[in-house]
N, CA, C and O atoms as a MOPAC input file, in Angstrom:
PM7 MOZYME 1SCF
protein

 N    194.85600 1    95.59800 1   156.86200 1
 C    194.28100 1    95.62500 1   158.19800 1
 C    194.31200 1    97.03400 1   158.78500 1
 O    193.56000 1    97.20300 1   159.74500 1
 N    195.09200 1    98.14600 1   158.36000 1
 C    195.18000 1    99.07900 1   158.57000 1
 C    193.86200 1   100.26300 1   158.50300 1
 O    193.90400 1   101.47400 1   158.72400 1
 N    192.59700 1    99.30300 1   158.07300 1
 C    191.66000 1    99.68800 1   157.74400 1
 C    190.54900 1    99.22000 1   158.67400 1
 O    189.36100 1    99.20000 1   158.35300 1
 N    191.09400 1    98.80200 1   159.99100 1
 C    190.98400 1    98.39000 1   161.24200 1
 C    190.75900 1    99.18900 1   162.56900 1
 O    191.68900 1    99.10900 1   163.37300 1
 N    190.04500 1    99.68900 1   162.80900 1
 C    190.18200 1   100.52600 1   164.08300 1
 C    190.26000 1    99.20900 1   165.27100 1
 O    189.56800 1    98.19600 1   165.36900 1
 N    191.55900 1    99.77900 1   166.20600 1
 C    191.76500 1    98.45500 1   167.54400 1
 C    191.95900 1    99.45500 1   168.91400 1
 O    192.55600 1   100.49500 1   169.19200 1
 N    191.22800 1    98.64500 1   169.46600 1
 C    192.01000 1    99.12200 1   171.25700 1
 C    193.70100 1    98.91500 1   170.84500 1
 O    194.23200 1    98.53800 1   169.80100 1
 N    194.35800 1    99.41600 1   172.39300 1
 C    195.67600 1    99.06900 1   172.15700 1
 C    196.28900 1    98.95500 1   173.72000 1
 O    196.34100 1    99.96200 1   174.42600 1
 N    196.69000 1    97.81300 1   174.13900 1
 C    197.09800 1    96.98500 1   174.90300 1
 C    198.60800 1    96.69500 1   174.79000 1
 O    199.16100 1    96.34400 1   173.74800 1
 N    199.25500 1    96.89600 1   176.06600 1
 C    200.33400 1    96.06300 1   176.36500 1
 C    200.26600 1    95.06000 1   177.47500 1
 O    199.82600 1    95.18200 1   178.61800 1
 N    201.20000 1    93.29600 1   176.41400 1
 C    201.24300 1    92.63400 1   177.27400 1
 C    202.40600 1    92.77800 1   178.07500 1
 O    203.44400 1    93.31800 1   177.69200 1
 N    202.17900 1    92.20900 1   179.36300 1
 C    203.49400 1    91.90600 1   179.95700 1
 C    203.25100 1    90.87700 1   180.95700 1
 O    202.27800 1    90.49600 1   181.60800 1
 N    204.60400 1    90.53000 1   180.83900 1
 C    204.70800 1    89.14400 1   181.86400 1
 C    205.89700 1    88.72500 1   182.31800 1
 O    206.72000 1    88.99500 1   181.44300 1
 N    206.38100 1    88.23900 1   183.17000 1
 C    208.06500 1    88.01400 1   184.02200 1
 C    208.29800 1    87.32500 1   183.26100 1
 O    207.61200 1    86.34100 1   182.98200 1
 N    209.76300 1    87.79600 1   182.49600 1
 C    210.74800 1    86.45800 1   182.34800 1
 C    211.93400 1    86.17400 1   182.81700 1
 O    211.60500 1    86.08400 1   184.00000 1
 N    212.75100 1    86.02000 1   182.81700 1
 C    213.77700 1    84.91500 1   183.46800 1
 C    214.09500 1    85.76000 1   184.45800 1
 O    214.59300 1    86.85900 1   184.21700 1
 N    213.85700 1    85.36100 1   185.60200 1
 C    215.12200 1    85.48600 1   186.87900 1
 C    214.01200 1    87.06800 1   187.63300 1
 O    214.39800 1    87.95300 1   188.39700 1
 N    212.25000 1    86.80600 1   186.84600 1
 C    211.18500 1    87.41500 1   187.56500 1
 C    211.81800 1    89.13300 1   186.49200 1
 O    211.53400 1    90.25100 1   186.92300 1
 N    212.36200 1    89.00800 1   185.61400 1
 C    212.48700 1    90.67300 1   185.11800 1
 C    211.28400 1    90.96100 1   184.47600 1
 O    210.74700 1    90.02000 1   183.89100 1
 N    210.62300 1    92.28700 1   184.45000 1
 C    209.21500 1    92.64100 1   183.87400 1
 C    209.97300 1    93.17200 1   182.46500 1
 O    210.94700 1    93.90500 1   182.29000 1
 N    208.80100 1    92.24500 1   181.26500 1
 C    208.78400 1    92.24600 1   179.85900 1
 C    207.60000 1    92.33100 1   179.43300 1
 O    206.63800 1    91.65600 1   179.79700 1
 N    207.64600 1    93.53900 1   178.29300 1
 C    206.13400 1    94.25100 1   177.98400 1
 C    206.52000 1    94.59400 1   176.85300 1
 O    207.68300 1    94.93500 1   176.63400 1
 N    205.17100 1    94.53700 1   175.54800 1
 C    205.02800 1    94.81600 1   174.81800 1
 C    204.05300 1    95.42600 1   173.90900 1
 O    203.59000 1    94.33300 1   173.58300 1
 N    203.29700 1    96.32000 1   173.17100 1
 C    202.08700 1    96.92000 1   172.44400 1
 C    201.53100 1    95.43900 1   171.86300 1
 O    202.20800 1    94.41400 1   171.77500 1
 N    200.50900 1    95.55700 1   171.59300 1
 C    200.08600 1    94.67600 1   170.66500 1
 C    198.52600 1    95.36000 1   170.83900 1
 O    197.87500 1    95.63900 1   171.84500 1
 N    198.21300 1    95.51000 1   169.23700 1
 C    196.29600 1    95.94900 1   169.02800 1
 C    195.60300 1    93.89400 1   168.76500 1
 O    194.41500 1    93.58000 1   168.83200 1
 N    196.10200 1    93.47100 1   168.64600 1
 C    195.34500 1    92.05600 1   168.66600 1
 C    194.75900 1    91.10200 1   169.43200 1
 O    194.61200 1    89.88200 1   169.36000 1
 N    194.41800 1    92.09900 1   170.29600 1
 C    193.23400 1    91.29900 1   171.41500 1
 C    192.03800 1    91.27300 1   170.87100 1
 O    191.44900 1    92.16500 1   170.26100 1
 N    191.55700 1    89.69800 1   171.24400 1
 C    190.31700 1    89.57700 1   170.84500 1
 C    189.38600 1    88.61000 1   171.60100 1
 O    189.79200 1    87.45900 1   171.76300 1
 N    188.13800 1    88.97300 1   172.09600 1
 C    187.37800 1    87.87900 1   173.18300 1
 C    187.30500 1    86.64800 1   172.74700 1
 O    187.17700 1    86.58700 1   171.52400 1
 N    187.34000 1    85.64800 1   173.29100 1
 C    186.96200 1    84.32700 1   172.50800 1
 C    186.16700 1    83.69600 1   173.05200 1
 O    185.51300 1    82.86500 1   172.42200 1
 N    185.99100 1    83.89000 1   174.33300 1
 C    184.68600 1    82.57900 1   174.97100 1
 C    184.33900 1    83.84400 1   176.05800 1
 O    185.07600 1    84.78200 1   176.35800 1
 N    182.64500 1    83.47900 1   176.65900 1
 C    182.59700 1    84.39300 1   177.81600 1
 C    182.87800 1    83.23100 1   179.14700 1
 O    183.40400 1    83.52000 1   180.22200 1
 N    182.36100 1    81.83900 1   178.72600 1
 C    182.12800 1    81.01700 1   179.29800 1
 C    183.01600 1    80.05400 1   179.04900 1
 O    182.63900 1    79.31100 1   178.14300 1
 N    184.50100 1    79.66500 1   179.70600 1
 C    184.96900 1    80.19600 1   180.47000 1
 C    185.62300 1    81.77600 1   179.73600 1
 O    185.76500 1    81.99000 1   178.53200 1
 N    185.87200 1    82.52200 1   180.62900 1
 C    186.11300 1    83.52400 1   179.71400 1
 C    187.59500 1    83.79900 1   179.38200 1
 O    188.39100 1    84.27600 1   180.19100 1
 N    187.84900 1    83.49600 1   178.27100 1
 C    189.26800 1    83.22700 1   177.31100 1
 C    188.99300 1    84.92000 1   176.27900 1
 O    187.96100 1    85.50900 1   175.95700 1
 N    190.57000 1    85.23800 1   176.02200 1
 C    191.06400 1    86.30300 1   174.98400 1
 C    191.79700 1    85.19200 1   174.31600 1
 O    192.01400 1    84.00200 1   174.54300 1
 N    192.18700 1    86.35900 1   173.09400 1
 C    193.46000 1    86.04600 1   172.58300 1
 C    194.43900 1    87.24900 1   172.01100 1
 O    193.93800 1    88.27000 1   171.53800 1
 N    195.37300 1    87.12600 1   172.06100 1
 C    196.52100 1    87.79600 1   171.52700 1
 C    197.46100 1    87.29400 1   170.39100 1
 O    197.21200 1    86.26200 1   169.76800 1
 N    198.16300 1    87.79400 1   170.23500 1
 C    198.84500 1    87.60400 1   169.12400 1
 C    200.35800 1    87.98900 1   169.07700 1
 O    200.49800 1    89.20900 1   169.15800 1
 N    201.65800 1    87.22300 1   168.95800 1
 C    202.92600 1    87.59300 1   169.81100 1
 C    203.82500 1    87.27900 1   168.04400 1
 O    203.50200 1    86.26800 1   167.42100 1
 N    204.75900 1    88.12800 1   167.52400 1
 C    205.59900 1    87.73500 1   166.72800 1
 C    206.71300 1    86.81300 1   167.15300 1
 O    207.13000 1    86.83100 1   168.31100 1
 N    207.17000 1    86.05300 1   166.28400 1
 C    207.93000 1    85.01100 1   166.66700 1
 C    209.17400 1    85.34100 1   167.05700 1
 O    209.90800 1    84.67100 1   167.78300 1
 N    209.53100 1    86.99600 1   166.27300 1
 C    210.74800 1    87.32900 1   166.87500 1
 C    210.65300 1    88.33900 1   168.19300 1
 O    211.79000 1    88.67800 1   168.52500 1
 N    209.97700 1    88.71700 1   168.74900 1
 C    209.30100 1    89.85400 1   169.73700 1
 C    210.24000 1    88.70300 1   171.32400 1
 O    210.39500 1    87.56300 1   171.76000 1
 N    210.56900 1    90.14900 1   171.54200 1
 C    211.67800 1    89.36700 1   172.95100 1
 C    210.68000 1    88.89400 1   173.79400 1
 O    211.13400 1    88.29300 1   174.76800 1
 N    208.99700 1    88.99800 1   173.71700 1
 C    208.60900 1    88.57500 1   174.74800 1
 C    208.05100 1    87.03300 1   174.44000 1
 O    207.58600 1    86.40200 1   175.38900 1
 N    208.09300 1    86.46000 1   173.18700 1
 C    207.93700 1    85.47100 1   172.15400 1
 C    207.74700 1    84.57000 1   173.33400 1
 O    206.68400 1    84.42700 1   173.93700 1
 N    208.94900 1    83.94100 1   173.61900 1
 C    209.45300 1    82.77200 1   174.30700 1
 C    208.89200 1    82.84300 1   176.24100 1
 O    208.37400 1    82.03200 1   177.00900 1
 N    209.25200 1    83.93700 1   176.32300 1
 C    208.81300 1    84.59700 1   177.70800 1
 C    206.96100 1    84.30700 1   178.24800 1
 O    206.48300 1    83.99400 1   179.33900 1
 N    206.63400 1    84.45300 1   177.55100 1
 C    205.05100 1    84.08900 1   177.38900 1
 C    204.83600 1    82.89900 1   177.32500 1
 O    204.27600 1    82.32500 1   178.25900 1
 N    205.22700 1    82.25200 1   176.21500 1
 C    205.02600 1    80.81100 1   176.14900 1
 C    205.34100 1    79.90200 1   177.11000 1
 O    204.87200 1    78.76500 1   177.15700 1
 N    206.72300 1    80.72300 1   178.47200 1
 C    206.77200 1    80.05200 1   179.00900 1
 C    206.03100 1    80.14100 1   180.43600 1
 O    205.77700 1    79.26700 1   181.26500 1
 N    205.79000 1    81.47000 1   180.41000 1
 C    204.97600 1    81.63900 1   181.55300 1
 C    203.88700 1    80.85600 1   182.20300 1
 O    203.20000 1    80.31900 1   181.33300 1
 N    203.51600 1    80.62000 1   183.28600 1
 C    202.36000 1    80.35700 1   183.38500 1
 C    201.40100 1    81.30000 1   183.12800 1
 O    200.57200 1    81.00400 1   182.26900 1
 N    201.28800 1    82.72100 1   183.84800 1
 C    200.57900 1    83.88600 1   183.65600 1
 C    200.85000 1    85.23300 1   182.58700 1
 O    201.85500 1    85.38100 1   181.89100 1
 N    199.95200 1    85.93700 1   182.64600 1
 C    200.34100 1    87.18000 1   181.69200 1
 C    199.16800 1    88.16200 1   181.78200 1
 O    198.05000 1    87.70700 1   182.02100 1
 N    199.42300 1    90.04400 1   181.53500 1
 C    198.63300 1    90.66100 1   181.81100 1
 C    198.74300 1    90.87300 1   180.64300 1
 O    199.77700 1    90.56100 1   180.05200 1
 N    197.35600 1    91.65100 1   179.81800 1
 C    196.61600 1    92.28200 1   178.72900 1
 C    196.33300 1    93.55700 1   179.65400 1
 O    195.48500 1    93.42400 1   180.53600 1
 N    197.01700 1    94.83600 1   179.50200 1
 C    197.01800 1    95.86800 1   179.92600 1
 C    196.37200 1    96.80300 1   178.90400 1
 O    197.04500 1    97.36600 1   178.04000 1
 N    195.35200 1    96.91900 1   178.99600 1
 C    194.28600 1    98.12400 1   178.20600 1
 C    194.52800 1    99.49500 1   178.27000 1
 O    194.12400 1   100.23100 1   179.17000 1
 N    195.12700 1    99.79700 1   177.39900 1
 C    195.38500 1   101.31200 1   177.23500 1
 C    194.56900 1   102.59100 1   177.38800 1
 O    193.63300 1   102.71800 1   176.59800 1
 N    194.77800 1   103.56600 1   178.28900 1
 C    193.93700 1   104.53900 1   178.07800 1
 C    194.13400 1   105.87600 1   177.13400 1
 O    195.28300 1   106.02500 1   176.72100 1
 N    193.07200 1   106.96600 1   176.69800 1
 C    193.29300 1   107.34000 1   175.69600 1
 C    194.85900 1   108.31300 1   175.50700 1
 O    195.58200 1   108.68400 1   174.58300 1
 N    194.80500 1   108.43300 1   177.17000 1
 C    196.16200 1   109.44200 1   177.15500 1
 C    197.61100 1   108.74500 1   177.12200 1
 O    198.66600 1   109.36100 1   177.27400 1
 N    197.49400 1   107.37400 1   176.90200 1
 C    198.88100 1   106.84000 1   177.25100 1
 C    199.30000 1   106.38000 1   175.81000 1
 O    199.86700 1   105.28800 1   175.76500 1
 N    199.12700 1   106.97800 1   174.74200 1
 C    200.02800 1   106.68300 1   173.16500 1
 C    201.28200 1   106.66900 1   173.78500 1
 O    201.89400 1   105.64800 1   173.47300 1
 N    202.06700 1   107.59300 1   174.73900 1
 C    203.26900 1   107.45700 1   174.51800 1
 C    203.87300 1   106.56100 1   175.08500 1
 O    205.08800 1   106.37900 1   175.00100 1
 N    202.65400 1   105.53300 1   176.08700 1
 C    203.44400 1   104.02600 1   176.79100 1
 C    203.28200 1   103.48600 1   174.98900 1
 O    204.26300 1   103.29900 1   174.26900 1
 N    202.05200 1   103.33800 1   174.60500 1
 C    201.91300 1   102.27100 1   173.54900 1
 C    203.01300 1   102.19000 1   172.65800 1
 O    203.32600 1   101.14200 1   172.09400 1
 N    203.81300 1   103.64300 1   172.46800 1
 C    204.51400 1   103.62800 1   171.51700 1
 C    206.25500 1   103.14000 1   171.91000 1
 O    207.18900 1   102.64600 1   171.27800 1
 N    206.05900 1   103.52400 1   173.05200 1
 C    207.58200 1   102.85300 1   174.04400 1
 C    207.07800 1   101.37400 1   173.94000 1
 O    207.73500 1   100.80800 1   173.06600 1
 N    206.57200 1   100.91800 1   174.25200 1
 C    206.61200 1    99.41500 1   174.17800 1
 C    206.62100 1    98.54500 1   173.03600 1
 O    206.84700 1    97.33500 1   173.04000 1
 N    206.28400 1    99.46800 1   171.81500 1
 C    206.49000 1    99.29200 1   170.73100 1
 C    207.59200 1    98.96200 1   170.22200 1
 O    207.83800 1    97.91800 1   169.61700 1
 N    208.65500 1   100.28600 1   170.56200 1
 C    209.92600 1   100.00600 1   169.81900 1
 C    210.65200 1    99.45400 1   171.03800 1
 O    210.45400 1    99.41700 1   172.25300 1
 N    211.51900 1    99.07000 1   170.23500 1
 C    213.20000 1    98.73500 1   170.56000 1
 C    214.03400 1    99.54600 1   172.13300 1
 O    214.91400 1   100.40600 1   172.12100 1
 N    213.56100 1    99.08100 1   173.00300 1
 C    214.49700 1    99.39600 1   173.80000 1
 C    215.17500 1    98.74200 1   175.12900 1
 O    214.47200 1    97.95900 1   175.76800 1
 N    216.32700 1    98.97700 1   175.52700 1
 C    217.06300 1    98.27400 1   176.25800 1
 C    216.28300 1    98.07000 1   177.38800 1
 O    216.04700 1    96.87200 1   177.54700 1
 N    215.62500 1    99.04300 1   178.52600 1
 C    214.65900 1    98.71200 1   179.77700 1
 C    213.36100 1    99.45700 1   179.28300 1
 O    213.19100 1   100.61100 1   179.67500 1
 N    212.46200 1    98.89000 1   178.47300 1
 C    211.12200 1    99.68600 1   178.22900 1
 C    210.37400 1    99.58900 1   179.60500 1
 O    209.23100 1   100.04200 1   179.54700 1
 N    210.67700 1    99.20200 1   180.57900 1
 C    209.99100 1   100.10900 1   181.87400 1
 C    210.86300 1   100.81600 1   182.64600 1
 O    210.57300 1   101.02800 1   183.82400 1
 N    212.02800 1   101.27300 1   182.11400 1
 C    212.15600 1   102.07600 1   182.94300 1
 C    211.72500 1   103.79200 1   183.09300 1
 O    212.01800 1   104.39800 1   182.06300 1
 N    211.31800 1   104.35800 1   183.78600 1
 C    210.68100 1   105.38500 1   183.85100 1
 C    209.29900 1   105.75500 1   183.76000 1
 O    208.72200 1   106.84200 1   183.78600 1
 N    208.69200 1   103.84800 1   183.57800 1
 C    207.36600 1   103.86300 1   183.49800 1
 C    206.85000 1   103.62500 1   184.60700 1
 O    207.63700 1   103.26500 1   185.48200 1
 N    205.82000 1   103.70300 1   184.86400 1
 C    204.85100 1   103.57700 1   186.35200 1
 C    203.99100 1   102.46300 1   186.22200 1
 O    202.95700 1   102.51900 1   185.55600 1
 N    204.36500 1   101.46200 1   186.82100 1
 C    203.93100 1    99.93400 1   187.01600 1
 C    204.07000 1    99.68200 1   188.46800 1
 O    204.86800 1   100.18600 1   189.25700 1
 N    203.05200 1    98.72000 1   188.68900 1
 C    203.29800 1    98.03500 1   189.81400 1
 C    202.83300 1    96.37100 1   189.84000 1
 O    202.28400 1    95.87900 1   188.85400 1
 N    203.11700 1    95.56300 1   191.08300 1
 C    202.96200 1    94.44200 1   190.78500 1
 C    201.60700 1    93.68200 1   191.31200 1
 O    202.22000 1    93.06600 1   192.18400 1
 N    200.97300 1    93.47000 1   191.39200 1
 C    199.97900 1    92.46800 1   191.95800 1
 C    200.62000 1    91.83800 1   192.76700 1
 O    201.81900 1    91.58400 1   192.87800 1
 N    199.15500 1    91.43600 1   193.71200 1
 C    199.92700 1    90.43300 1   195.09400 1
 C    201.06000 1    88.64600 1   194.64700 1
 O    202.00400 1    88.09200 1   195.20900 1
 N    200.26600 1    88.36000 1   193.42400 1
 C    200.44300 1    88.03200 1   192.86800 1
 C    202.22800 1    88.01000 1   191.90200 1
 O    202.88100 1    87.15000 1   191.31000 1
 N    202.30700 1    88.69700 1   192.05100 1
 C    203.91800 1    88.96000 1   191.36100 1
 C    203.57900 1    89.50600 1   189.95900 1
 O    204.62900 1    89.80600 1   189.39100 1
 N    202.32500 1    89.78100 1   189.07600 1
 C    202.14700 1    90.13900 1   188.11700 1
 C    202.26900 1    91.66700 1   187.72200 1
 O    201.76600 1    92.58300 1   188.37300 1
 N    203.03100 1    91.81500 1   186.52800 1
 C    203.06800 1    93.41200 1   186.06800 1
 C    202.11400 1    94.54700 1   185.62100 1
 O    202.09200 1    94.81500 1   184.42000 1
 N    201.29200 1    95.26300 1   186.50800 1
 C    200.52600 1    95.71700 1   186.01500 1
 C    200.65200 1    97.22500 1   185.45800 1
 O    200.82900 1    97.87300 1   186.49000 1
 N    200.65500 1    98.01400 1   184.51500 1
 C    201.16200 1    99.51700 1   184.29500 1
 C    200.02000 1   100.42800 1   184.97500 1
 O    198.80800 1   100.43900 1   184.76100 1
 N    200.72200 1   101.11200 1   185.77400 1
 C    198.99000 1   102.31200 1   185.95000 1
 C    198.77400 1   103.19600 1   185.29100 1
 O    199.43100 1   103.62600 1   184.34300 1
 N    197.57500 1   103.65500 1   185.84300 1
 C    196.70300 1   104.09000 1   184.55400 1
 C    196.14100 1   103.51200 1   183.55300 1
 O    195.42200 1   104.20100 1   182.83000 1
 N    196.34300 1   102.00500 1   183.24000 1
 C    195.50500 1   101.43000 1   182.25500 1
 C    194.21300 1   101.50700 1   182.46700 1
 O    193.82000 1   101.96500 1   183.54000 1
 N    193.34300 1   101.09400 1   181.53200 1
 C    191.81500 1   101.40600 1   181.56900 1
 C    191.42400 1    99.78400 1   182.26800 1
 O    190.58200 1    99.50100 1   183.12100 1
 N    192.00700 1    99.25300 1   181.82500 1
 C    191.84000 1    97.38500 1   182.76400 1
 C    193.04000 1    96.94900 1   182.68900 1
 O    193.99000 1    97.37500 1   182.03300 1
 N    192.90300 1    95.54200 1   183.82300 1
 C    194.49700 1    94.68300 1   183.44300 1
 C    193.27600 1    93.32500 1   183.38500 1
 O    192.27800 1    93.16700 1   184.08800 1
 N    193.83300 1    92.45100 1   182.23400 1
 C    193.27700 1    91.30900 1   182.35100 1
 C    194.30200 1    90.01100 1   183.28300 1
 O    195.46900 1    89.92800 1   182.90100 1
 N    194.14500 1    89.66700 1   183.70400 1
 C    195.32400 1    88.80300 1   184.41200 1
 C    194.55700 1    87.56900 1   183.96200 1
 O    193.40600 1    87.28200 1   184.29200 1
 N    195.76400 1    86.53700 1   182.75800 1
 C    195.37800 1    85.60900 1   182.54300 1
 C    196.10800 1    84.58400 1   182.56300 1
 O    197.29000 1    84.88300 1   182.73300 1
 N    195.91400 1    83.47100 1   182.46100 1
 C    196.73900 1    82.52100 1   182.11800 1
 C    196.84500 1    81.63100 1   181.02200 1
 O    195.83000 1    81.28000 1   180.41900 1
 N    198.09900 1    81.18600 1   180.66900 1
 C    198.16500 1    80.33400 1   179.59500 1
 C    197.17000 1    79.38000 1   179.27800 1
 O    197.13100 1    78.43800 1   180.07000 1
 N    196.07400 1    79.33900 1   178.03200 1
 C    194.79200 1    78.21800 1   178.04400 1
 C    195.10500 1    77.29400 1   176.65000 1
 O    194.73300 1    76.19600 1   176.23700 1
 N    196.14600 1    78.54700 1   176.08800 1
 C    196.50400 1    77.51000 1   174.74500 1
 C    197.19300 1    78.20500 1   173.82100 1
 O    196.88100 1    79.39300 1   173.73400 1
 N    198.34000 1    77.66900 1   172.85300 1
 C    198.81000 1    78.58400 1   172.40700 1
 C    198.82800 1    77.95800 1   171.12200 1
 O    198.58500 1    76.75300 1   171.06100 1
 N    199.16400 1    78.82200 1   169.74900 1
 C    199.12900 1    77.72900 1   168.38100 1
 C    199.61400 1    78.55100 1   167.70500 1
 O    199.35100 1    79.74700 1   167.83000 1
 N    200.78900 1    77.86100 1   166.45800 1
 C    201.55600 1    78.63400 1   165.43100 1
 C    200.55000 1    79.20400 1   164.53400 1
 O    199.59600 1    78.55000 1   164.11300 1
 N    200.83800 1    80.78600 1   164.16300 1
 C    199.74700 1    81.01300 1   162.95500 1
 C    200.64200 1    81.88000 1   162.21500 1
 O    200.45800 1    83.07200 1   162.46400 1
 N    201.60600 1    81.61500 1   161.33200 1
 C    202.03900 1    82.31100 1   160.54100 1
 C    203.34100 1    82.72200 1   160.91400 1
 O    204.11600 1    81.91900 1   161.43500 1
 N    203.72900 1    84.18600 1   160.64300 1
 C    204.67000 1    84.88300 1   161.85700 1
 C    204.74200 1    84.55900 1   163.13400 1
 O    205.72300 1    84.26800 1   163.81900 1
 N    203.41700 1    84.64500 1   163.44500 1
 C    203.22500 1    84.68100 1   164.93600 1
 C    202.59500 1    83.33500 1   165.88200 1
 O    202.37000 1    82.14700 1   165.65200 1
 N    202.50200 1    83.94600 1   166.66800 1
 C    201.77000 1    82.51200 1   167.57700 1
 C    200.54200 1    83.38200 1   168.28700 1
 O    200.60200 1    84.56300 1   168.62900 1
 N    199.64700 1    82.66200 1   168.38800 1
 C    198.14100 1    82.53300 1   168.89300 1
 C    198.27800 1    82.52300 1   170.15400 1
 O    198.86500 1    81.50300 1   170.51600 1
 N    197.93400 1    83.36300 1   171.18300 1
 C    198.05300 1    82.82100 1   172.15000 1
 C    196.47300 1    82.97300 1   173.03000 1
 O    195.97100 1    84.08600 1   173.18600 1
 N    195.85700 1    81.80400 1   173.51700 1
 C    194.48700 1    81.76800 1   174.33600 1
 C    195.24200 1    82.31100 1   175.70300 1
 O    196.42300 1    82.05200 1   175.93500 1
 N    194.54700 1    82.96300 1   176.42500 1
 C    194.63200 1    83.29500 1   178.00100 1
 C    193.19300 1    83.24900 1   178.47100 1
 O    192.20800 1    83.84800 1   178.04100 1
 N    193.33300 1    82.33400 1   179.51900 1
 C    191.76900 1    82.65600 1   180.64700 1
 C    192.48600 1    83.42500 1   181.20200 1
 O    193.67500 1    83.66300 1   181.41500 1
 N    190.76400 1    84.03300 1   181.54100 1
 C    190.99000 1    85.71900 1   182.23100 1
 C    190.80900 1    85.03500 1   183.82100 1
 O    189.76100 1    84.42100 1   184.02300 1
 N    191.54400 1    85.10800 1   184.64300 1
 C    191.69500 1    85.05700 1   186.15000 1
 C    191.18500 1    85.46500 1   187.08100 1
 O    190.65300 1    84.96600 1   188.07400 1
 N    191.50500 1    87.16300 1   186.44900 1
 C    191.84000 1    88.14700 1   187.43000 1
 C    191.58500 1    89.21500 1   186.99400 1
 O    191.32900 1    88.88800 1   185.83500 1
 N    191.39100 1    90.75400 1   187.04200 1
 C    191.61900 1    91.80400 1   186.91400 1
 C    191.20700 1    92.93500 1   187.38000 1
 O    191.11800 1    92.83900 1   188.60400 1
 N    190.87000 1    94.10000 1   186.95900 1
 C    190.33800 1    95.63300 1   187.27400 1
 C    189.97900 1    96.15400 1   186.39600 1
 O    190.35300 1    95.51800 1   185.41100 1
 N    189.20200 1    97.35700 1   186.00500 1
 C    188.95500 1    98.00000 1   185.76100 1
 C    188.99400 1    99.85200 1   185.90500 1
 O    188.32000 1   100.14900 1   186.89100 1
 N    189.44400 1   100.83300 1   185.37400 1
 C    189.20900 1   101.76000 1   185.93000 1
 C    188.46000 1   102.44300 1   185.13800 1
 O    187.77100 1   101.69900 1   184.43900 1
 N    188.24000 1   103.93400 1   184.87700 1
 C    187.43700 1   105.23700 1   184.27900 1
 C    188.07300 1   105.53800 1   182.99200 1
 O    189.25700 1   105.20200 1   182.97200 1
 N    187.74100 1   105.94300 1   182.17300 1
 C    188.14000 1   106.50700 1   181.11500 1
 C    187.76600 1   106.29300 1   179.52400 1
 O    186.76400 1   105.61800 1   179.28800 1
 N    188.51500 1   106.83100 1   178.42600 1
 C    188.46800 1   106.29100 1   176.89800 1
 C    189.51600 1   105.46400 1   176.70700 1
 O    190.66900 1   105.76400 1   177.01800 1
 N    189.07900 1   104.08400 1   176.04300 1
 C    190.30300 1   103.89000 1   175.16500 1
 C    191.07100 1   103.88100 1   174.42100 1
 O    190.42300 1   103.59300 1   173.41500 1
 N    192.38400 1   104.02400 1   174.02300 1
 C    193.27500 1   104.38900 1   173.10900 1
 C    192.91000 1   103.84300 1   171.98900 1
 O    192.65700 1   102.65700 1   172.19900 1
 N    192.73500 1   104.17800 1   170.71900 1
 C    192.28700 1   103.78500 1   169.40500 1
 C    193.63800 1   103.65500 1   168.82700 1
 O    194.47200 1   104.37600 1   169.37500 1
 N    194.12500 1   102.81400 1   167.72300 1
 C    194.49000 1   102.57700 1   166.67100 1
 C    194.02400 1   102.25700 1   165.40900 1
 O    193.53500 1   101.16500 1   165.12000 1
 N    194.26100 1   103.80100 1   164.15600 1
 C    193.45200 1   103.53600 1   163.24100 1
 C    194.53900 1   103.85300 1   161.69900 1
 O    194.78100 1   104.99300 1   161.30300 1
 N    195.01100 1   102.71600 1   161.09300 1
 C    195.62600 1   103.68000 1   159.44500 1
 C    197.03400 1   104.67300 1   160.10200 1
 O    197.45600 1   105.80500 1   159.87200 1
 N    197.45600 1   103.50100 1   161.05400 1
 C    199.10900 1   104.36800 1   161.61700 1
 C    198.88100 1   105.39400 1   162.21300 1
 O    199.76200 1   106.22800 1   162.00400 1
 N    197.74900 1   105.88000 1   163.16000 1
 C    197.71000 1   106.87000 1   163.91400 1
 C    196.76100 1   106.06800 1   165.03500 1
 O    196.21900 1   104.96400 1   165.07700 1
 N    196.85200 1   107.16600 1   165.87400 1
 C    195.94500 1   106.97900 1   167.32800 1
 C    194.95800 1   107.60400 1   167.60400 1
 O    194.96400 1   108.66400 1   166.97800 1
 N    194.04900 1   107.48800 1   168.26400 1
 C    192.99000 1   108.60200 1   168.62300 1
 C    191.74600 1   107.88000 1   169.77500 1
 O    191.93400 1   106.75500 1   170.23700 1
 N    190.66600 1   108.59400 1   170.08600 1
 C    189.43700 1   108.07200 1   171.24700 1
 C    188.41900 1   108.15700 1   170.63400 1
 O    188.25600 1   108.59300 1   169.49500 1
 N    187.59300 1   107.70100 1   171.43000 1
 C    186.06500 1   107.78900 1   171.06800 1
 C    185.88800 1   109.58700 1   171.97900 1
 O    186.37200 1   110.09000 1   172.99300 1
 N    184.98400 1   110.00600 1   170.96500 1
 C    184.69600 1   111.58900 1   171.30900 1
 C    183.88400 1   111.41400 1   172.62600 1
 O    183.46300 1   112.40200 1   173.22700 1

């Protein structure tokens, strides 16, 4: 799959006791326009696994071309991966990072075991849009459209 060029998105969504939990993931993909559903894709061991599933809601935060170094913090392993990051919340209580190129604000529409991971459907709710390129993932590196 590495032979894949992807946008690159972090989800995030509250879990227990309302704490903001975020993670990279390139596996967004449209699925319906009508109603209009994504999907993502969550590993079974990924701390936000359970957190999602239980949520009602969740953002698909679209990366812009300059933010590799959120994509790559949310990537790995760390004790508060927002801290020092620049997020804010929706009226809503939802986590949104700024500077993303969109936030999709969705909600749980369906979720299903596929392997490692779990499937997860979100209708799209809610969101924004702003200006810019998006962050590419291509063969373990990053890059934009010229």
């Amino acid at each position: 799959m590495g032979r894949f060029a992807t946008g690159v998105t972090v989800l995030t969504v509250n879990g227990p006791a309302g704490r903001a939990l975020g993670m990279t993931a390139s596996s967004l993909a449209s699925v319906s326009l009508v109603p209009p559903l994504v999907s993502v894709c969550v590993d079974h061991g990924a701390e936000l696994h359970d957190a999602i599933l239980a949520a009602p809601v969740f953002v698909v935060n679209v990366l812009e071309s300059g933010q590799e170094v959120l994509s790559r913090r949310f990537a790995d392993p760390h004790e508060d991966r927002f801290e020092g990051v620049g997020y804010h919340r929706s009226p809503e209580g939802l986590v949104l990072l700024d500077g993303a190129l969109a936030h999709l604000e969705c909600d749980r529409f369906a979720s299903h075991p596929a392997g490692d991971h779990t499937l997860i459907i979100g209708r799209v709710i809610g969101g924004s849009t702003g200006e810019g390129r998006p962050l590419l993932y291509y063969r373990g590196g990053y890059g934009s459209l010229e």
